[in-house]
C-alpha positions in Angstrom: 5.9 -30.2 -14.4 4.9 -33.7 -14.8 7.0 -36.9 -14.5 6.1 -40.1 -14.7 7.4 -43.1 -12.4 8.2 -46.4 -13.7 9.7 -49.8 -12.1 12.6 -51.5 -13.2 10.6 -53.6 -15.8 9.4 -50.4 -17.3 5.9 -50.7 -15.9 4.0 -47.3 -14.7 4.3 -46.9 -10.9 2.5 -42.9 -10.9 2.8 -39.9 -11.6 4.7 -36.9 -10.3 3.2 -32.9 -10.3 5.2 -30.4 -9.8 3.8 -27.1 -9.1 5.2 -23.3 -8.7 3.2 -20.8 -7.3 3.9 -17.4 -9.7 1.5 -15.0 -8.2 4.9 -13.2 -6.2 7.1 -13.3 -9.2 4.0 -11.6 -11.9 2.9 -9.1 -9.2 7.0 -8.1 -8.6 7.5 -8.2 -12.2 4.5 -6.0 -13.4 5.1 -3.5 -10.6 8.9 -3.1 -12.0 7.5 -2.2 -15.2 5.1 0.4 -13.6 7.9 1.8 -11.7 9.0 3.1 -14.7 6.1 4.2 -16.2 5.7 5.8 -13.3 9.1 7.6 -13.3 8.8 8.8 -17.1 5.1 10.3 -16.1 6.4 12.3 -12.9 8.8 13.2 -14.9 6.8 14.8 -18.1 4.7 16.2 -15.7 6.0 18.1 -12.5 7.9 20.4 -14.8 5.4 22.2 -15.8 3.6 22.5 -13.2 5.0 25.0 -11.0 5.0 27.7 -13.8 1.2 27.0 -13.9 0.7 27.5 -10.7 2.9 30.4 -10.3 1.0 32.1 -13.6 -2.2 31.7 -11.9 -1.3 32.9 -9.1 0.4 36.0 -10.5 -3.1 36.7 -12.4 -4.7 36.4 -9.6 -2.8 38.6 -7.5 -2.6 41.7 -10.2 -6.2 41.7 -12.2 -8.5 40.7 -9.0 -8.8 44.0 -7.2 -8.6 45.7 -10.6 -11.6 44.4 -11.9 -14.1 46.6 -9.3 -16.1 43.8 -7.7 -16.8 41.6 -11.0 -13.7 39.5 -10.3 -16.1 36.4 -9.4 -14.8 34.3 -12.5 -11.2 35.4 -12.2 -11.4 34.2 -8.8 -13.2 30.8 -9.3 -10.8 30.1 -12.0 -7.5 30.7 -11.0 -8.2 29.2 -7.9 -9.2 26.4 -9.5 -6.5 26.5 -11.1 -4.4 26.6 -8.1 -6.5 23.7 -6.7 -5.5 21.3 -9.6 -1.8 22.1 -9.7 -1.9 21.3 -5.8 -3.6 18.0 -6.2 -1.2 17.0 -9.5 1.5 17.7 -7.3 0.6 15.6 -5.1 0.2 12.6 -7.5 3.4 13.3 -9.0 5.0 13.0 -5.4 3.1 9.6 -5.1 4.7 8.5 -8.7 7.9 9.5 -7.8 7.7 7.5 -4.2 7.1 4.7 -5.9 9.7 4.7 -8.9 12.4 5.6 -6.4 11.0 3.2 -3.9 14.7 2.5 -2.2 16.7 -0.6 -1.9 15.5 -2.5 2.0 18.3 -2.3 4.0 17.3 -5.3 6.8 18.8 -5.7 10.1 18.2 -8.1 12.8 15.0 -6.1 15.0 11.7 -7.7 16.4 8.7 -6.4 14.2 6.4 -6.3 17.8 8.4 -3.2 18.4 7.6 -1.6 14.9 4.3 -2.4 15.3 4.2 -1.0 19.1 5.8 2.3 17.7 2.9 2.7 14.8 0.6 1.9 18.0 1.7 4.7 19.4 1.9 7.1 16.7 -1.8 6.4 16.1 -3.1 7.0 19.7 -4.2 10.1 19.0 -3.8 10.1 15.3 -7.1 8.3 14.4 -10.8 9.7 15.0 -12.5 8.8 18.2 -14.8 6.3 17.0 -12.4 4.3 15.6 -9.9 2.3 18.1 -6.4 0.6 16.9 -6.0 -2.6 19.2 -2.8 -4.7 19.3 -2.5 -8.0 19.6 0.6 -9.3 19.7 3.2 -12.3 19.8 5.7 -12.2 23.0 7.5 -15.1 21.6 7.9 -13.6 17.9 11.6 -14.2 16.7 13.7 -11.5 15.4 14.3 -11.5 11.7 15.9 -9.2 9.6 13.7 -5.9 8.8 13.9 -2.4 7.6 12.5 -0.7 9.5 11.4 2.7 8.3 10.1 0.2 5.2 8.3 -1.9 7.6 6.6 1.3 9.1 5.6 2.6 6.2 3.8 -0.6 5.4 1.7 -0.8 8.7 0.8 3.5 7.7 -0.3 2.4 4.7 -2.7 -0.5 5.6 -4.2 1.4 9.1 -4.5 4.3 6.7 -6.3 2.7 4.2 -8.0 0.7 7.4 -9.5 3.9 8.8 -10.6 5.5 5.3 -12.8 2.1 4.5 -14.8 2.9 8.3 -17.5 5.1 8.1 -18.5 7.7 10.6 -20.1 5.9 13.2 -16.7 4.3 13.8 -15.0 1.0 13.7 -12.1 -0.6 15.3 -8.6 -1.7 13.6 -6.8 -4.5 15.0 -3.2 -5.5 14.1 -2.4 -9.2 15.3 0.9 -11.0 15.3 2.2 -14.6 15.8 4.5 -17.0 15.3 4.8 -20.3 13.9 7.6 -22.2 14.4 6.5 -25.3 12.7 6.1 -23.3 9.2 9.2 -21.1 9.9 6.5 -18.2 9.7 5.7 -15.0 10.9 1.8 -14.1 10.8 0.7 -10.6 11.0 -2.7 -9.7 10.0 -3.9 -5.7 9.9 -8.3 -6.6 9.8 -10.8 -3.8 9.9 -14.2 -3.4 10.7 -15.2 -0.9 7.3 -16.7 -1.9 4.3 -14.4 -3.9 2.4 -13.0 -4.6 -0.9 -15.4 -4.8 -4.0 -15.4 -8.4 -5.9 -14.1 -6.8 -9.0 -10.7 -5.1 -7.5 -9.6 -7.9 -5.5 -7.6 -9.6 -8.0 -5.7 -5.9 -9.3 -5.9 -5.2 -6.0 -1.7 -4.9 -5.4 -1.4 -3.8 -9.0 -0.4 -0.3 -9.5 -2.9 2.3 -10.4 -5.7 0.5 -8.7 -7.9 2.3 -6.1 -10.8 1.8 -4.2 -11.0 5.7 -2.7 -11.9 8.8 -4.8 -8.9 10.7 -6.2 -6.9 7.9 -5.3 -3.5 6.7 -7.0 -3.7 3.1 -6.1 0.0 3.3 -5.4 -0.1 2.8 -1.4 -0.8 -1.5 -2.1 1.7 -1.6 -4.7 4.4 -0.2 -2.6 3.1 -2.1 0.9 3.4 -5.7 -1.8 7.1 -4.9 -3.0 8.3 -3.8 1.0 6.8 -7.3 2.1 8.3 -9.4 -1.2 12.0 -7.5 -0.6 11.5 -9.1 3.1 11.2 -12.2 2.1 7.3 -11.9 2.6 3.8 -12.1 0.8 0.6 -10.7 1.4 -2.9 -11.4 0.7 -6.8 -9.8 1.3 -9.9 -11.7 2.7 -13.0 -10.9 4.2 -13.6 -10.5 7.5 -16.8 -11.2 8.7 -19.4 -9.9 9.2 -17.7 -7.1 7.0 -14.4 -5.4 6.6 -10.9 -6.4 5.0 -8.2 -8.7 6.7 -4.3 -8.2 4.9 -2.7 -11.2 6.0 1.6 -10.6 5.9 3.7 -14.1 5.8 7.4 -13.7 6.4 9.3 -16.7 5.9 12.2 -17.5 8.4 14.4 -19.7 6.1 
């Protein structure tokens, strides 16, 4: 919005600019509309998939012994078969997470001790060569949180975290702070792995966007609508020399 200013004799004193930053409100409001996209296709598709699987299976079961060691192709096939069922299944499960993503129910809690909890969890949870380090705010405020929300949003960023490190290892650090200027709480999940290609970043929190094989692109989309229903909004960067930094804000008022 622009507005111009003008003294009492009607001469031009300025101008006034007014701008909104939208990003929140178009990512919220596109992933609303693939939350039910989403529903309809989990939907259409997990009914028929456990008949599949349960045919195959039967096949398998009465014609492979029966077929005097030339079953090879009945074997590869149905268990093939088997195979794709399982991994549709698994998709469908990750559509239907995320169109019945549930309302946050916050209450007054300290997100250090969510993040401490994850911490834990992931002590022996993560390969060798990668290590989880915590640094975090002993001043930070409590705010109201969900917290089963807000853990599932730390699960899906070290996740991701540890699948972007290769196998000589890497380390995952989760930083939090607090600025009471701003009103703010700062949390930043950064890796050491190899980062976010130039030509995802902007769909990057858009469902259906994935930088791993077989991926949904779900586990972003989900992580951006927990932070925005607390008040919150997340961004990527680089972190040099490589790796991703997700950078969480969580305003206070």
């Amino acid at each position: 919005t622009v507005m111009g200013l003008e003294d009492p004799d009607g001469r031009s004193e300025g101008t006034v600019v007014m701008m909104k930053d939208v990003t929140a409100m178009q990512r919220n409001q596109r992933a609303q509309a693939w939350r039910e996209v989403a529903r309809r296709v989990a939907h259409e598709i997990k009914n028929p998939l456990t008949p599949i699987q349960l045919s195959a299976q039967r096949i398998r079961r009465k014609h492979l012994h029966s077929l005097n060691g030339e079953g090879d192709v009945l074997d590869q096939c149905t268990q093939e078969i088997i195979n794709q069922v399982a991994t549709l299944k698994k998709m469908v499960n990750e559509f239907s997470q995320f169109a019945m993503l549930p309302e946050s129910k916050p209450l007054p809690d300290n997100l250090n001790t969510v993040i401490e909890e994850i911490g834990r969890f992931y002590e022996n949870g993560l390969p060798e060569a990668i290590h989880l380090k915590l640094e975090l705010d002993s001043a930070l405020p409590t705010f109201p949180l969900d917290r089963e929300q807000m853990k599932r949003v730390f699960t899906n960023l070290i996740d991701n975290a540890a699948a972007s490190i290769d196998g000589e290892g890497g380390d995952i650090q989760i930083r939090s702070c607090h600025d009471p200027e701003q009103q703010l709480v700062l949390v930043d999940v950064s890796d050491s792995g190899a980062g976010v290609p130039e030509h995802v970043r902007s769909r990057l929190f858009e469902p259906y966007t994935s930088t791993k094989e077989g991926g949904t692109g779900l586990g972003l989309t989900i992580v951006n609508q927990i932070v925005s229903d607390h008040n919150g909004f997340i961004r990527y960067s680089d972190r040099k020399p490589h790796g991703s930094v997700f950078s969480m804000e969580f305003r206070l008022r």
